[in-house]
C-alpha atoms as one frame of an Amber mdcrd trajectory, in Angstrom:
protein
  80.738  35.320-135.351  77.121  36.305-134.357  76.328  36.147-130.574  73.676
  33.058-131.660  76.180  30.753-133.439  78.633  32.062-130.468  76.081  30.649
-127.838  75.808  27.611-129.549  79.510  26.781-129.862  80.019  27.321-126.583
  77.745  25.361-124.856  78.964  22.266-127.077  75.034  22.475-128.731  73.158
  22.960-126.031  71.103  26.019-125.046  69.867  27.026-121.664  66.519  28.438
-121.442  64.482  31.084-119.506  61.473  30.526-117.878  58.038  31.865-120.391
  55.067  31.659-118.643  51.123  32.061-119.902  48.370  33.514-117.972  44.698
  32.924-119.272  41.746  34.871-118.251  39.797  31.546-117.268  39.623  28.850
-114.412  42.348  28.971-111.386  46.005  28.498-110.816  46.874  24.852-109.672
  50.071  27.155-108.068  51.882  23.849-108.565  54.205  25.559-111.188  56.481
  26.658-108.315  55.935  30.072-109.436  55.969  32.756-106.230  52.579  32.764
-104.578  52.932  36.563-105.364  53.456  36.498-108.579  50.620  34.642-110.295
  49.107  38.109-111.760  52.639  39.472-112.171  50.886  39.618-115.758  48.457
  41.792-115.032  45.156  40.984-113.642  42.726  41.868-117.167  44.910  38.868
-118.258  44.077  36.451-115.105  46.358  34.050-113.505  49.888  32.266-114.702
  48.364  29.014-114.938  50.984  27.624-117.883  54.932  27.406-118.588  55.366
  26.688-122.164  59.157  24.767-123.034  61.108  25.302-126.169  58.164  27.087
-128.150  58.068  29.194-131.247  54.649  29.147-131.083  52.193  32.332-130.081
  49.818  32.553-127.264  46.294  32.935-129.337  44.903  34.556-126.324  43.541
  38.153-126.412  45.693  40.718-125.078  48.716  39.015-125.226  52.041  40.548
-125.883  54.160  40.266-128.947  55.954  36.761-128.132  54.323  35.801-125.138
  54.673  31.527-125.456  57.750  31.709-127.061  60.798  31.202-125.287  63.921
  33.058-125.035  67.831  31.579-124.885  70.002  32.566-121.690  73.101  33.974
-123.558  74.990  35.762-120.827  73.151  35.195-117.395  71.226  38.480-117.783
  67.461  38.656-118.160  67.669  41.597-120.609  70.233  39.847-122.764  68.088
  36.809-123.495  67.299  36.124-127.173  64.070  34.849-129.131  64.806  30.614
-129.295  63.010  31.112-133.070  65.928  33.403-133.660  68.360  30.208-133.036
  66.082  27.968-135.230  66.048  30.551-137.942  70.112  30.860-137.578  71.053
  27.407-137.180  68.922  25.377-138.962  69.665  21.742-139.483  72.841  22.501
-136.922  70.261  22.858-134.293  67.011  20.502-134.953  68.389  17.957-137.706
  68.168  18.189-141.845  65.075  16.114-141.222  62.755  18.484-139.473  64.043
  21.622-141.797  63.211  19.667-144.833  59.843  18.936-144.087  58.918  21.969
-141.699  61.689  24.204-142.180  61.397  24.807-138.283  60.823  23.340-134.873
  57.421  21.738-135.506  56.304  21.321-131.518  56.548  22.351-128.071  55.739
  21.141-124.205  54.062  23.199-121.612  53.155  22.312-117.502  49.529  23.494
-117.451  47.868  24.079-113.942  44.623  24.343-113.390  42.791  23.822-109.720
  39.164  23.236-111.631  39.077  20.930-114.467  39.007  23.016-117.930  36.037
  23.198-120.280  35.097  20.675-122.721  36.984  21.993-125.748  38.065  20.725
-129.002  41.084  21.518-131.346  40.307  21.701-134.647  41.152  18.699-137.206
  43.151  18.890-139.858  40.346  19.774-142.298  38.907  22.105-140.374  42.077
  24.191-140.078  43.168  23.867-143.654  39.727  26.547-144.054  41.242  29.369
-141.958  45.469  28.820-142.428  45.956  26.969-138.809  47.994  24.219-137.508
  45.942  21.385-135.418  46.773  20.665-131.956  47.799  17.499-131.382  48.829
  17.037-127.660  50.025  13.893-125.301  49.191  14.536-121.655  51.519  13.071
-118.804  51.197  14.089-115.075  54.399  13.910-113.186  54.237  13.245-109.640
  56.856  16.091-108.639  54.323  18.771-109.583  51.504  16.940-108.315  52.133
  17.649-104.506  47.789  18.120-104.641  45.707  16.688-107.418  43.178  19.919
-108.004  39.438  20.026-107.278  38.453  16.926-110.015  41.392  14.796-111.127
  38.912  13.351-113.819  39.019  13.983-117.726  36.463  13.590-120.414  36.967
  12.651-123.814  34.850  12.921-126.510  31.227  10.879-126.485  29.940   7.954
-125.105  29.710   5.515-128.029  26.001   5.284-127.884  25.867   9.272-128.614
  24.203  10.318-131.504  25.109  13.655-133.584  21.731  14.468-133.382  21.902
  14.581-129.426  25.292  16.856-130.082  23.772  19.279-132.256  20.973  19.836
-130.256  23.142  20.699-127.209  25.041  22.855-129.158  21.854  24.774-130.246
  21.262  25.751-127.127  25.014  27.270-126.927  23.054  30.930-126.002  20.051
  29.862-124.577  20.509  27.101-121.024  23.492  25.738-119.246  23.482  23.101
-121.669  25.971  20.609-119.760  27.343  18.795-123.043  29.705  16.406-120.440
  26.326  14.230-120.105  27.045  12.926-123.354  31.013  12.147-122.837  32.989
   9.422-120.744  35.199  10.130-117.652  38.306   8.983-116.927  40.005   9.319
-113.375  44.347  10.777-113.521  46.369   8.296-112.678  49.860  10.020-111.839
  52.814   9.135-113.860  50.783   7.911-116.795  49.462   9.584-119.766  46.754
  10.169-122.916  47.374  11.137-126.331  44.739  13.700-127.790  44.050  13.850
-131.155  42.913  17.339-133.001  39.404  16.200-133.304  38.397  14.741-130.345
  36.226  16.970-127.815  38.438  17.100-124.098  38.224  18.348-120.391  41.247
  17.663-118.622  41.033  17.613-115.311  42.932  19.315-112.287  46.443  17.535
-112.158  49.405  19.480-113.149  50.367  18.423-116.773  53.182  18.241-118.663
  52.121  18.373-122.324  53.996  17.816-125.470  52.052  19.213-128.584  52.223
  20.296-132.205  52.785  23.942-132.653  49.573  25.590-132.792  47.445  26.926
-129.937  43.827  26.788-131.796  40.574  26.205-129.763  36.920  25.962-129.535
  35.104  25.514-126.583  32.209  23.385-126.502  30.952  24.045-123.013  29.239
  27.079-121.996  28.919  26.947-118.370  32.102  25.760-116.267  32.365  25.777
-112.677  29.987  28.769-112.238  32.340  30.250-115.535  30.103  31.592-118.715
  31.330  31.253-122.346  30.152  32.973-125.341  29.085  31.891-128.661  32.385
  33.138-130.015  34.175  31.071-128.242  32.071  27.881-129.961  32.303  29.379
-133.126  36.377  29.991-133.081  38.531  29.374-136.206  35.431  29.653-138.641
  35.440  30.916-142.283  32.981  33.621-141.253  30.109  32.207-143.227  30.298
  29.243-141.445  30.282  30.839-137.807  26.273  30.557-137.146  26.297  27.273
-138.775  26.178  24.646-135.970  26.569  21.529-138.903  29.801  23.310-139.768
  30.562  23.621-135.936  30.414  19.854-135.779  32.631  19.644-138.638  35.661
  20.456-136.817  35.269  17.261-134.722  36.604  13.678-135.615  33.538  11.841
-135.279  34.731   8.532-135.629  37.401   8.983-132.673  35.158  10.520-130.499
  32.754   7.737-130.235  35.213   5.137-130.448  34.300   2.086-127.809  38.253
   1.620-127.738  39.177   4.752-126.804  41.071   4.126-123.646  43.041   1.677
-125.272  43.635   3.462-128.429  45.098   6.443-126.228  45.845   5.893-122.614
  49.931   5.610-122.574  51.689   4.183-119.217  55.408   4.183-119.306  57.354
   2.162-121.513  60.552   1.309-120.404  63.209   2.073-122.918  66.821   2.110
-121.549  68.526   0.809-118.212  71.605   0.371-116.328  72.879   0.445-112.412
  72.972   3.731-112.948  69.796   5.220-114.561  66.402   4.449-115.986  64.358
   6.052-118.820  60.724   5.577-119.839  58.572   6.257-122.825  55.951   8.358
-121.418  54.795  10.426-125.050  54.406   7.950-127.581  51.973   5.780-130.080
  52.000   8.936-132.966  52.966  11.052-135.381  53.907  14.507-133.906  55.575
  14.175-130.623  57.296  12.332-128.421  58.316  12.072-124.420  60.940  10.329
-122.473  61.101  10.549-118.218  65.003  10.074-117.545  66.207   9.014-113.709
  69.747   9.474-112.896  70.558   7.902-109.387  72.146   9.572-106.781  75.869
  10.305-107.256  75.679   9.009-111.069  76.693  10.315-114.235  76.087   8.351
-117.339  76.563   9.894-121.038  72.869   9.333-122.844  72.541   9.243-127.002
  69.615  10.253-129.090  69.122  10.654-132.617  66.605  13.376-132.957  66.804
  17.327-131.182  64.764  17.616-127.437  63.932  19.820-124.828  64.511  19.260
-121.810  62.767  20.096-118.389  64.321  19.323-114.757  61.734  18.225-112.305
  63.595  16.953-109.400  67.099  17.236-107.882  70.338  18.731-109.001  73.655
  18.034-111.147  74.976  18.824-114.609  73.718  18.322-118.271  77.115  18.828
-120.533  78.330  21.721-119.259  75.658  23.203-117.695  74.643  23.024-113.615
  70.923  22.181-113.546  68.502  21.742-111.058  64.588  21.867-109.875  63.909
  25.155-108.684  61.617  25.123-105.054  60.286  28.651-105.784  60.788  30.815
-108.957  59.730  34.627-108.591  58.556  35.716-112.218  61.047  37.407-114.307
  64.009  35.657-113.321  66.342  32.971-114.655  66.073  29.129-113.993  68.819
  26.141-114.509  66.257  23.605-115.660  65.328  24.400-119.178  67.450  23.250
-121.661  67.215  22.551-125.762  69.767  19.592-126.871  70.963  19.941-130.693
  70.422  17.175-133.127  74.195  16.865-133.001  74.743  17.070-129.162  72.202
  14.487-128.820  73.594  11.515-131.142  76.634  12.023-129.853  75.613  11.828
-126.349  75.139  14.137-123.965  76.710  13.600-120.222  74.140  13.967-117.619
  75.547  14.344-113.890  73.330  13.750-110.640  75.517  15.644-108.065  72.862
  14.818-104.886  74.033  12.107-102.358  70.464  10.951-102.152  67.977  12.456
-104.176  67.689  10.980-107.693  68.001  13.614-110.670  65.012  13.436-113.084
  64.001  15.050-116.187  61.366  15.255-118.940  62.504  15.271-122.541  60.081
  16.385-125.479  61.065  15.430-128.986  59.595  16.206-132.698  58.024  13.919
-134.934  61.178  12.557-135.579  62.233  11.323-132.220  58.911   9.382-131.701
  60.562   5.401-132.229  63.950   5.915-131.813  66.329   4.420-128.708  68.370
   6.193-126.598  71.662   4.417-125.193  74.585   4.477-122.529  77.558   4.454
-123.857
């Protein structure tokens, strides 16, 4: 038996995961990730800060410099750091056993992952491509849903305020000339867009399309597997970007074409007048007993989908899905199957967590028994699902 399918077996279909974190050479850490205040270059500092953690990817950092599977996580087979195996590895093993027949028919693979970003400045008005656009150069779109826990919100950055897209009156005239002037002026394209201030423990879906700055909460964000980017603003909190970062994932006759440039946007959704209630997501609630609670927080599409799950203090209660998740602990302590979990308080880089774990398509429909072993503290968790866990009800059996 191979060490993968032996892994499996053993923890009854559930993995434990190790901690894969994502510098980027841009902005400042949020240092809400509970990463070691000494360790947020442990990177390297050509590379810049950790400012992400990236849960049950297969995906690649498309940042340069990065390493050969940096974003991609790794399984914990035997409590060792250097024993830890590639989570694609699993995927490509396993197959159906692990994610469902479903997603291997129609993606052959794990089609999504979740990340905490943390930024202290709010990020640059940036767009991922749409579907079209990517189709030209081989690339996945980005779709991502934004939520913004309040356990890794302890401060809410230097602008808790995100644009999206363009105010409806906007023309692409007034666009394209901004845009133009991509080399020339600080040409402050966020005139043109709409603000929207963070409410904590609520949510946006994002479209690949639509034109975004998020702003500087911590944010946990489930998304379809691609990391693919443009970035539409050229001066950023004193920061200056290039031309080639506008003119990313381009057929090259097409980079110093700013009508193609616009292409890559969704027009119609970024002027929509209904945008905020098209897209803003509060919780839904799903599921409850005495003994727990669980919320919709990722939900309304196609790709992905989110669930927040409370278990009170001193309660265990067996919960049922019928699609494959990840899992992330964000407050207290207890068991999930037959695994000890908890919310780490400080995490020096390199070493092993207990509160990453990847629930099989199996494990999950047949419930999984989730244990809060605190006296007072409840035991919470955020689950990220595939397209095909995006209407479906979870139980207590």
């Amino acid at each position: 038996m191979s060490k993968i399918r032996e892994t499996f077996e053993k923890g009854a279909g559930i993995l434990q995961l190790t901690p894969t974190w994502v510098p980027r050479p841009f902005n400042r850490p949020g240092q809400r990730l509970r990463l070691h205040p000494d360790d947020y270059f442990a990177m390297g500092m050509e590379r810049g800060a950790i400012v992400e953690r990236w849960f049950s990817s297969i995906t690649h950092v498309e940042t340069k410099g990065a390493q050969p599977y940096e974003g991609m996580s790794f399984v914990n087979v035997d409590d060792t750091k250097e024993g830890a195996i590639l989570f694609k590895n699993f995927i490509d093993e396993l197959g159906a056993d692990l994610i469902g027949q479903e997603l291997m028919d129609q993606y052959g693979t794990w089609p999504m992952y979740s990340k905490f970003y943390d930024y202290q400045k709010p990020l640059f008005h940036h767009i991922h491509h749409a579907e079209a656009a990517c189709k030209k150069v081989g690339v996945l779109p980005k779709h991502e849903h934004y939520f913004f826990p309040k356990q890794y919100n302890n401060h809410l950055g230097d602008m808790p305020v995100s644009y999206f897209g363009f105010d409806p009156s906007v023309t692409k005239e007034e666009v394209r000339e901004r845009l133009r002037d991509y080399t020339k002026r600080d040409m402050r394209i966020t005139e043109l867009s709409r603000a929207y201030r963070i409410e904590l423990d609520t949510g946006w879906y994002t479209p690949a399309g639509v034109v975004h700055a998020p702003g500087s909460l911590c944010t946990y964000e489930p998304q379809w597997n691609s990391d693919v980017m443009a970035i539409w603003e050229n001066v950023v909190n004193g920061e200056v970007f290039h031309y080639d970062d506008l003119s990313a994932y381009l057929p090259e006759e097409d980079k110093n074409d700013i009508d193609k440039i616009l292409e890559v946007a969704d027009w119609e959704l970024n002027t929509a007048p209904d945008y905020r209630e098209r897209f803003f997501r509060r919780p839904q609630l799903e599921s409850q007993s005495e003994s727990y609670v669980q919320h919709w927080i990722v939900y309304g599409n196609e790709y992905v989908g989110g669930k927040e799950l409370t278990v009170y203090p001193g309660q265990s209660v067996v919960i049922k899905d019928d699609s494959a998740y990840g899992c992330v602990v964000i407050q207290g302590h207890g068991q999930i199957g037959g695994f000890a979990c908890e919310s780490p308080t400080l995490i020096r880089y390199g070493d092993l967590t207990a509160d990453e774990y990847f629930v099989s398509k199996k494990a999950a429909t047949q419930g999984v028994i989730i244990k809060n072993e605190s006296k007072y503290e409840p035991l919470v968790m955020l689950k990220h699902f595939g397209p095909d866990g995006n209407i479906l009800q979870n139980r207590e059996v």
